[in-house]
Biopython code that builds the backbone (N, CA, C, O; Angstrom):
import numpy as np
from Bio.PDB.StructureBuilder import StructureBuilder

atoms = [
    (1, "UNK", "N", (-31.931, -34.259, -48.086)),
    (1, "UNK", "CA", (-30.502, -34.060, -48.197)),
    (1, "UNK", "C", (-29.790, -35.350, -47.803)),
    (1, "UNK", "O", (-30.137, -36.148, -46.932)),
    (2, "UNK", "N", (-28.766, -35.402, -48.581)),
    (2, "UNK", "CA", (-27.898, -37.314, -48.283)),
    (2, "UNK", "C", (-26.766, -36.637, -47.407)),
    (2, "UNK", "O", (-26.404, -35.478, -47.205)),
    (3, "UNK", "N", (-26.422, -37.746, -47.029)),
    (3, "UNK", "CA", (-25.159, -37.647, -45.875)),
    (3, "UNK", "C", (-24.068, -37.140, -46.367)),
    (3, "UNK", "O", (-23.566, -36.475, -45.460)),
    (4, "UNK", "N", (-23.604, -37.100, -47.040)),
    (4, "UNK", "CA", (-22.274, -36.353, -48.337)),
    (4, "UNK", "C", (-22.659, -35.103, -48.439)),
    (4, "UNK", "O", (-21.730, -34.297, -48.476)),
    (5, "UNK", "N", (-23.895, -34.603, -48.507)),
    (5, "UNK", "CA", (-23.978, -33.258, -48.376)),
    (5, "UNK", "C", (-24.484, -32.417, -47.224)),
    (5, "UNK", "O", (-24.865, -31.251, -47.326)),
    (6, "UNK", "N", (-24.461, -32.840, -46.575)),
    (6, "UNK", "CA", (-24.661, -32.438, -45.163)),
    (6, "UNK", "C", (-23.601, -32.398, -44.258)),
    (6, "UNK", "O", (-23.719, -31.606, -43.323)),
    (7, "UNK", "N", (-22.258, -33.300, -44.353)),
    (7, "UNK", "CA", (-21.253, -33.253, -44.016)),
    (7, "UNK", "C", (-20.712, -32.263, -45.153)),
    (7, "UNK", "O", (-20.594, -31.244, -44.473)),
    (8, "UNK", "N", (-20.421, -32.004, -46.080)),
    (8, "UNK", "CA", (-20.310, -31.153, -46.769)),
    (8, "UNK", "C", (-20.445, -29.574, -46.646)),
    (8, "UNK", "O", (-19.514, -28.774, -46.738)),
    (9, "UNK", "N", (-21.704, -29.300, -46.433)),
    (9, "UNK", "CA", (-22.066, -28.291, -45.371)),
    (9, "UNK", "C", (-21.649, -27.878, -44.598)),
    (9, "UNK", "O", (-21.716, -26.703, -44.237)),
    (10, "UNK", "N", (-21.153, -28.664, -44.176)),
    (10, "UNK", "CA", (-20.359, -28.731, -42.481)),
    (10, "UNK", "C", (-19.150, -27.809, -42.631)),
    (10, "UNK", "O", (-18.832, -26.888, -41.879)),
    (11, "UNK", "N", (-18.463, -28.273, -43.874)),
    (11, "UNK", "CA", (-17.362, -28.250, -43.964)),
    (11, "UNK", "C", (-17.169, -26.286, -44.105)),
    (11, "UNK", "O", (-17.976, -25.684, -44.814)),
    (12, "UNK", "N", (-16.349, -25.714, -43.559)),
    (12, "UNK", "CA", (-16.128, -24.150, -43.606)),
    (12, "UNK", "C", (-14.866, -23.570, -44.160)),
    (12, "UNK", "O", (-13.855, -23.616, -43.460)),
    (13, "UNK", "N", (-14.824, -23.004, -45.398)),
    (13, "UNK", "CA", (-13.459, -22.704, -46.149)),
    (13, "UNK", "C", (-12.735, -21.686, -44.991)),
    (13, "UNK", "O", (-13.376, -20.843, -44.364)),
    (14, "UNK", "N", (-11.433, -21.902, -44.846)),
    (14, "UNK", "CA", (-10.882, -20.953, -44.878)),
    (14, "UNK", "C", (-9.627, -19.848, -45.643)),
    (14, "UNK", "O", (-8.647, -20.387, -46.157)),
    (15, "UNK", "N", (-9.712, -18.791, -45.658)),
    (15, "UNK", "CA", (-8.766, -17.908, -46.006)),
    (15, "UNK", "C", (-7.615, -18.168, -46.440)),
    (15, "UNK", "O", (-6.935, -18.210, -45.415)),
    (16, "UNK", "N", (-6.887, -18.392, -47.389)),
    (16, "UNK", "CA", (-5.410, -18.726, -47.588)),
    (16, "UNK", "C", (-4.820, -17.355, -46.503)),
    (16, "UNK", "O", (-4.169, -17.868, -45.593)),
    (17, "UNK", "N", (-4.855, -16.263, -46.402)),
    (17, "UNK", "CA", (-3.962, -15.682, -45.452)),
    (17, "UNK", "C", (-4.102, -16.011, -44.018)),
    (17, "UNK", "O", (-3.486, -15.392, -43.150)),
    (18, "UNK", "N", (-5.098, -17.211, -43.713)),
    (18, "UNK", "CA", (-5.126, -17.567, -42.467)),
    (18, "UNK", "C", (-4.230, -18.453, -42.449)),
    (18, "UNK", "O", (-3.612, -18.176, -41.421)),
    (19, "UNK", "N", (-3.835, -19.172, -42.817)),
    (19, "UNK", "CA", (-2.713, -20.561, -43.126)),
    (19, "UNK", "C", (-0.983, -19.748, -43.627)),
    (19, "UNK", "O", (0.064, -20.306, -43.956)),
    (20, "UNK", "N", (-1.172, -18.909, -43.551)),
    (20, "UNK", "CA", (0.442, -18.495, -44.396)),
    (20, "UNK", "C", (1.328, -17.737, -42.708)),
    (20, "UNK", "O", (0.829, -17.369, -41.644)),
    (21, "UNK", "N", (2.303, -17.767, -43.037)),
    (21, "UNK", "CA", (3.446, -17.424, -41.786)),
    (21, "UNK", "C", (2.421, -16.158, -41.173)),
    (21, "UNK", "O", (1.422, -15.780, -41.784)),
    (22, "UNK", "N", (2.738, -15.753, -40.240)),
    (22, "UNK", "CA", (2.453, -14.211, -40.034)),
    (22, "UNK", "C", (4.119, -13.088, -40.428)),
    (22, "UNK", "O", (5.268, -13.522, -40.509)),
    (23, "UNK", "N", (3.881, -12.337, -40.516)),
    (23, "UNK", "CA", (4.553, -11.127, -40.178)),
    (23, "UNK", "C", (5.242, -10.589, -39.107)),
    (23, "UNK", "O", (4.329, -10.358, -38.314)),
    (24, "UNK", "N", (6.365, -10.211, -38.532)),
    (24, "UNK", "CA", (6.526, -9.500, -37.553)),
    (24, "UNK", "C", (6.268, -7.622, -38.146)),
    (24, "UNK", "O", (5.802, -7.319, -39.244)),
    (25, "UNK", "N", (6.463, -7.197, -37.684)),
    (25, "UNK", "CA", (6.481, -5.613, -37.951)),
    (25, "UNK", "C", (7.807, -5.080, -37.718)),
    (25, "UNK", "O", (8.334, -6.162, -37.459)),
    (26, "UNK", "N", (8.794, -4.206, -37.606)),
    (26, "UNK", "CA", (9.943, -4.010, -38.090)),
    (26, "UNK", "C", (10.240, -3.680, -36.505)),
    (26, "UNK", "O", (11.181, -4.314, -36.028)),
    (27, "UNK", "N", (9.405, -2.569, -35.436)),
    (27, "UNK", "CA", (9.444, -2.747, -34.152)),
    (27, "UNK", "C", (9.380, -4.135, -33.549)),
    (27, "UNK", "O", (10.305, -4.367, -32.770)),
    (28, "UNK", "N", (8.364, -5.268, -33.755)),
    (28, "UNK", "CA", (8.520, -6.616, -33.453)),
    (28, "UNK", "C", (9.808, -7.210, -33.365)),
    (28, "UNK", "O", (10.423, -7.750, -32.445)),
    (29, "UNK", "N", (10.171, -6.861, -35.104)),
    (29, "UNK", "CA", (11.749, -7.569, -34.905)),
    (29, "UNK", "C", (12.079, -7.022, -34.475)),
    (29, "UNK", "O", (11.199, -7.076, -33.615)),
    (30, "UNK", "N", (12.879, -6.112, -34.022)),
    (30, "UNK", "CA", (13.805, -5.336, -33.396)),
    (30, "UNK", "C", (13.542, -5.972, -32.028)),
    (30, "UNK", "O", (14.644, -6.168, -31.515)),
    (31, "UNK", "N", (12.404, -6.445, -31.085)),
    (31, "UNK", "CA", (12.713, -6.651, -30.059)),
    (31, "UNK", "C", (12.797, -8.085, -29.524)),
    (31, "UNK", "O", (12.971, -8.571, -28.407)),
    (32, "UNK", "N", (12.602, -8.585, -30.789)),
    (32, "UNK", "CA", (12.815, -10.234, -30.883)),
    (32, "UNK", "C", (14.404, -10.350, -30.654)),
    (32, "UNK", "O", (15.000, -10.895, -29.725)),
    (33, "UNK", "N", (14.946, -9.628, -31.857)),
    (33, "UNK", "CA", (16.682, -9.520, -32.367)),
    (33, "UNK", "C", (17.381, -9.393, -30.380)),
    (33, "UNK", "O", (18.244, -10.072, -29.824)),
    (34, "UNK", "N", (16.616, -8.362, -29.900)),
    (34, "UNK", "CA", (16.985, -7.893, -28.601)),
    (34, "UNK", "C", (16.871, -8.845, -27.779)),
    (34, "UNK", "O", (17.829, -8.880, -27.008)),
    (35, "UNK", "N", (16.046, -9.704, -27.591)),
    (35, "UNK", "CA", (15.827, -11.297, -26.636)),
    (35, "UNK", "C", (16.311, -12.261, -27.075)),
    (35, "UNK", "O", (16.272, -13.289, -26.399)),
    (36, "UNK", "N", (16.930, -12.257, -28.357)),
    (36, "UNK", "CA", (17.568, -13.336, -28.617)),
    (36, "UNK", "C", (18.959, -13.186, -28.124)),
    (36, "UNK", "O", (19.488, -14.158, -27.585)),
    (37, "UNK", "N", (19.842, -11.668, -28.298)),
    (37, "UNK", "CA", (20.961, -11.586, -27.982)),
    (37, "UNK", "C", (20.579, -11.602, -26.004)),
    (37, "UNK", "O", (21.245, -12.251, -25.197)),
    (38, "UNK", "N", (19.947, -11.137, -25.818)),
    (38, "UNK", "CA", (20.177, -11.328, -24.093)),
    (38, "UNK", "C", (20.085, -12.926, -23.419)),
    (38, "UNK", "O", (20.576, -13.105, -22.304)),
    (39, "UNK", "N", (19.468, -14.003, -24.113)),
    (39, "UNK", "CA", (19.153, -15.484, -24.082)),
    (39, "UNK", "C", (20.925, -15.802, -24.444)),
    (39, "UNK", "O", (21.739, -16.273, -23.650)),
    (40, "UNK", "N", (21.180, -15.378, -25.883)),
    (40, "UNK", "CA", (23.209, -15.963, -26.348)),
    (40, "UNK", "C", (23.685, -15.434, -24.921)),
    (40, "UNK", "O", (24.062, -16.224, -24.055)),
    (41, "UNK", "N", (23.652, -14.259, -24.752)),
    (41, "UNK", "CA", (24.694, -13.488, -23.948)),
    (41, "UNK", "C", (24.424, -13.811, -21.955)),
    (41, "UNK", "O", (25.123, -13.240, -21.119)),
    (42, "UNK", "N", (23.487, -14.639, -21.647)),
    (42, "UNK", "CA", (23.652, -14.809, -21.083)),
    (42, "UNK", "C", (23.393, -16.743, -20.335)),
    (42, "UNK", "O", (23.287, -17.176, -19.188)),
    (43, "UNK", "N", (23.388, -17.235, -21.373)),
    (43, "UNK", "CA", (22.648, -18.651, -21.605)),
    (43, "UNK", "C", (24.350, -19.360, -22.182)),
    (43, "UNK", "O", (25.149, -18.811, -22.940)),
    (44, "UNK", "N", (24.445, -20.400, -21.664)),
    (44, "UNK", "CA", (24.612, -22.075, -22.091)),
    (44, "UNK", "C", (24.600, -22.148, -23.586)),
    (44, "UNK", "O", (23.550, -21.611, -23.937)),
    (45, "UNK", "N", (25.250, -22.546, -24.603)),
    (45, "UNK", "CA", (24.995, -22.592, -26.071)),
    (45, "UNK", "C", (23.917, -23.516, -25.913)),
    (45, "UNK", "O", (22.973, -23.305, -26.674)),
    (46, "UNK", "N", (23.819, -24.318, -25.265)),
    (46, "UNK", "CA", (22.900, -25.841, -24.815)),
    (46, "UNK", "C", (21.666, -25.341, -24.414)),
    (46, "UNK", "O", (20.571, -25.838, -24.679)),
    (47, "UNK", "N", (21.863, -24.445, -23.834)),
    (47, "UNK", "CA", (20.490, -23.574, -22.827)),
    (47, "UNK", "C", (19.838, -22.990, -24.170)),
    (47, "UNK", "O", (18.753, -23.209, -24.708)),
    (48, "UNK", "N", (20.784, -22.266, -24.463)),
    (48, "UNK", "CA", (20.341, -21.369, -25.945)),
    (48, "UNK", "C", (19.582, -22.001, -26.977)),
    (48, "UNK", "O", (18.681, -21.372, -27.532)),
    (49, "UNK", "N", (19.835, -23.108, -27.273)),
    (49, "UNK", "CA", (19.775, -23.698, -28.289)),
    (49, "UNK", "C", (18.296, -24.443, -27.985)),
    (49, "UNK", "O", (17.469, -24.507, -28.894)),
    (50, "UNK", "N", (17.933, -25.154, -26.292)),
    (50, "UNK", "CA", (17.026, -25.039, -26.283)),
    (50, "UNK", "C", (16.237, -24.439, -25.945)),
    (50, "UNK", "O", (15.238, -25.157, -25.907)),
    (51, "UNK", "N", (15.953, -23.226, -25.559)),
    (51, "UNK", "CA", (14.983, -22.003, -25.879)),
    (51, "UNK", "C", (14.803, -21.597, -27.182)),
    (51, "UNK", "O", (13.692, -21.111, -27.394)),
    (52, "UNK", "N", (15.481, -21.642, -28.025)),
    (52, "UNK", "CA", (15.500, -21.275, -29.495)),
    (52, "UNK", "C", (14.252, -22.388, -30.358)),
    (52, "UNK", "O", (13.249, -22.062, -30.993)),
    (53, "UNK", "N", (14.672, -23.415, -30.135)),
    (53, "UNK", "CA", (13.728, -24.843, -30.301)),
    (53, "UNK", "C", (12.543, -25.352, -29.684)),
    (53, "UNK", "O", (11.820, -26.194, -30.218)),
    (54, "UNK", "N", (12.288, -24.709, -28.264)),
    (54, "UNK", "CA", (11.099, -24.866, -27.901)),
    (54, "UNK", "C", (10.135, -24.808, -28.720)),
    (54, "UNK", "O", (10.294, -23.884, -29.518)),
    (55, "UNK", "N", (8.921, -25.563, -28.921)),
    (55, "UNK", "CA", (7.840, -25.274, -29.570)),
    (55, "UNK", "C", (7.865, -25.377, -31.215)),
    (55, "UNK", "O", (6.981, -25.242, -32.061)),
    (56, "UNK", "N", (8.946, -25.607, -31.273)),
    (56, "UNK", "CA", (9.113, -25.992, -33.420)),
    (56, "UNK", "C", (9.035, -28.034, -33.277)),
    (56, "UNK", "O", (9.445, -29.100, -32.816)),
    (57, "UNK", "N", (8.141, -27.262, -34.125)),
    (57, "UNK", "CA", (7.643, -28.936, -34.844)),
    (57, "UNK", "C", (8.186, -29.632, -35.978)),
    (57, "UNK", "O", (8.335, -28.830, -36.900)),
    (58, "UNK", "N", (8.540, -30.781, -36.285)),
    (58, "UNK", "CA", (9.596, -31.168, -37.406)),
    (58, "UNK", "C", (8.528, -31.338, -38.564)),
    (58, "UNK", "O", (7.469, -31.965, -38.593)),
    (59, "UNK", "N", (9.022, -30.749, -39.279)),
    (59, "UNK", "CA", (8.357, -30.912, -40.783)),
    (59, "UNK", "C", (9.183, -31.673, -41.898)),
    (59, "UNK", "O", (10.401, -31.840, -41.832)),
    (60, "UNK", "N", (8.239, -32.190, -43.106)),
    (60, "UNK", "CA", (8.944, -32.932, -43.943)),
    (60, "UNK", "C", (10.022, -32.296, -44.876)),
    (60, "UNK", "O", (9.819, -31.386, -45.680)),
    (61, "UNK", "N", (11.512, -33.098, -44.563)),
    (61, "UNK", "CA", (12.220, -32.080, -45.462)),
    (61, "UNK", "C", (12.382, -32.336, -46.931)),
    (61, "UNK", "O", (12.276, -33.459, -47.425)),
    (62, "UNK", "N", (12.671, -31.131, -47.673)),
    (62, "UNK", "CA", (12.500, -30.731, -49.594)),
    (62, "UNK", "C", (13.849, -31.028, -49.663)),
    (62, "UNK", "O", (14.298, -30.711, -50.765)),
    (63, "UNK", "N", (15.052, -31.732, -48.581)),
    (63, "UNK", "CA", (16.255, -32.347, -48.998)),
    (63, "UNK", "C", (16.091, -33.731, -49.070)),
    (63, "UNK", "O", (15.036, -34.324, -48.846)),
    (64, "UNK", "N", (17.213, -34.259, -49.404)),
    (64, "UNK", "CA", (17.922, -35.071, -49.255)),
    (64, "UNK", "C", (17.908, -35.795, -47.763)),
    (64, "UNK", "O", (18.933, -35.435, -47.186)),
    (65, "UNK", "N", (17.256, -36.535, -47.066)),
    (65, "UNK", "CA", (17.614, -37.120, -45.695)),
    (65, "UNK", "C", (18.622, -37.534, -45.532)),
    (65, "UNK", "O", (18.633, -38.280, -44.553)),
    (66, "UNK", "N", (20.065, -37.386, -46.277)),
    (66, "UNK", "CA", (20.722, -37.674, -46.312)),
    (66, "UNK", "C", (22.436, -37.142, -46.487)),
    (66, "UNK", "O", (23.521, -37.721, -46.532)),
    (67, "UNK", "N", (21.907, -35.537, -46.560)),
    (67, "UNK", "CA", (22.654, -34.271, -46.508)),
    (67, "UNK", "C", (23.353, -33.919, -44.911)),
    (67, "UNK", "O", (22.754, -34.153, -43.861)),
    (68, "UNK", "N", (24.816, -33.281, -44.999)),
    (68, "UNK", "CA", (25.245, -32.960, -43.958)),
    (68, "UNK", "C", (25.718, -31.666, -44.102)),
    (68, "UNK", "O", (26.057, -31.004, -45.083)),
    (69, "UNK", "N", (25.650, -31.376, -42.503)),
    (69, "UNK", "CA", (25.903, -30.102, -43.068)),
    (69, "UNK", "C", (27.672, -30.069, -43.141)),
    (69, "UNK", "O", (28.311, -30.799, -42.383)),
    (70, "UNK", "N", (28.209, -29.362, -43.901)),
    (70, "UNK", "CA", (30.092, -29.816, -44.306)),
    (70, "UNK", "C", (30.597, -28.365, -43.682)),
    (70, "UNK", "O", (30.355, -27.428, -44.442)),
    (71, "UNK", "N", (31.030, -28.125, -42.861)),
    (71, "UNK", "CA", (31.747, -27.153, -42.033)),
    (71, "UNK", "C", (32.946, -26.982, -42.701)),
    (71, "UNK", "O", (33.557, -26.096, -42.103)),
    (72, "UNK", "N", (33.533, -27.353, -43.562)),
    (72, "UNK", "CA", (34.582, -27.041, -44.579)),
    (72, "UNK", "C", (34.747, -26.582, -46.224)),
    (72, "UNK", "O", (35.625, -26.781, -47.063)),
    (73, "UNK", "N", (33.006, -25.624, -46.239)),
    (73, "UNK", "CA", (32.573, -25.004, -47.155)),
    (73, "UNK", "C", (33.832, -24.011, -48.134)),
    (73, "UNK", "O", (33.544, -23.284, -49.084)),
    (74, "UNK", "N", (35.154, -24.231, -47.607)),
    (74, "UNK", "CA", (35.961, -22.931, -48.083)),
    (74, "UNK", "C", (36.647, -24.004, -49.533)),
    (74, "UNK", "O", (37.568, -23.582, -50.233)),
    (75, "UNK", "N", (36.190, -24.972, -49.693)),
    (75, "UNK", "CA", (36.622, -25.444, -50.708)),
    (75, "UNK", "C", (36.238, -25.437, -51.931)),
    (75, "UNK", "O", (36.999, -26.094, -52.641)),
    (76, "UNK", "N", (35.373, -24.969, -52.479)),
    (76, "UNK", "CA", (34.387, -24.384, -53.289)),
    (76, "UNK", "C", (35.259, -23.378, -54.368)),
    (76, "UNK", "O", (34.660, -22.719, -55.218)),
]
sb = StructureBuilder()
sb.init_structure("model")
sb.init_model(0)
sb.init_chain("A")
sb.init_seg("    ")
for serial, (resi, resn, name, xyz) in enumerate(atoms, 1):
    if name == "N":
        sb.init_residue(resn, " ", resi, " ")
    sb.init_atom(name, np.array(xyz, "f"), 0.0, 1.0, " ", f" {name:<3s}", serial, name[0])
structure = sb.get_structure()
């Protein structure tokens, strides 16, 4: 056996449903929805905002790097 296939070997497929988002369950959300309003309602928008962000990783964005967001959408 050559080295290309032996590393090859090595190699172990996995599952496309192992790689895709998970699910919450409809009880899940509901008690997510519930910790998020007790974090707003009793948190700092600043505080809030970072508990909300903990732990998210930046990914490449499918915009424009160069898009804002326009808070004066009523012109449309």
């Amino acid at each position: 056996m050559d080295q290309n296939s032996s590393e090859s070997s090595k190699l172990q497929r996995k599952s496309s449903i192992e790689t895709e988002p998970k699910t919450l369950f409809e009880e899940e959300m509901n008690s997510a929805r519930e910790a998020a309003l007790r974090v707003i309602n009793s948190k700092t928008r600043e505080e809030a905002l970072k508990i909300f962000l903990e732990g998210l990783k930046l990914v490449g964005a499918a915009v424009d790097q160069n898009w804002q967001l326009n808070s004066d959408s009523d012109e449309e």
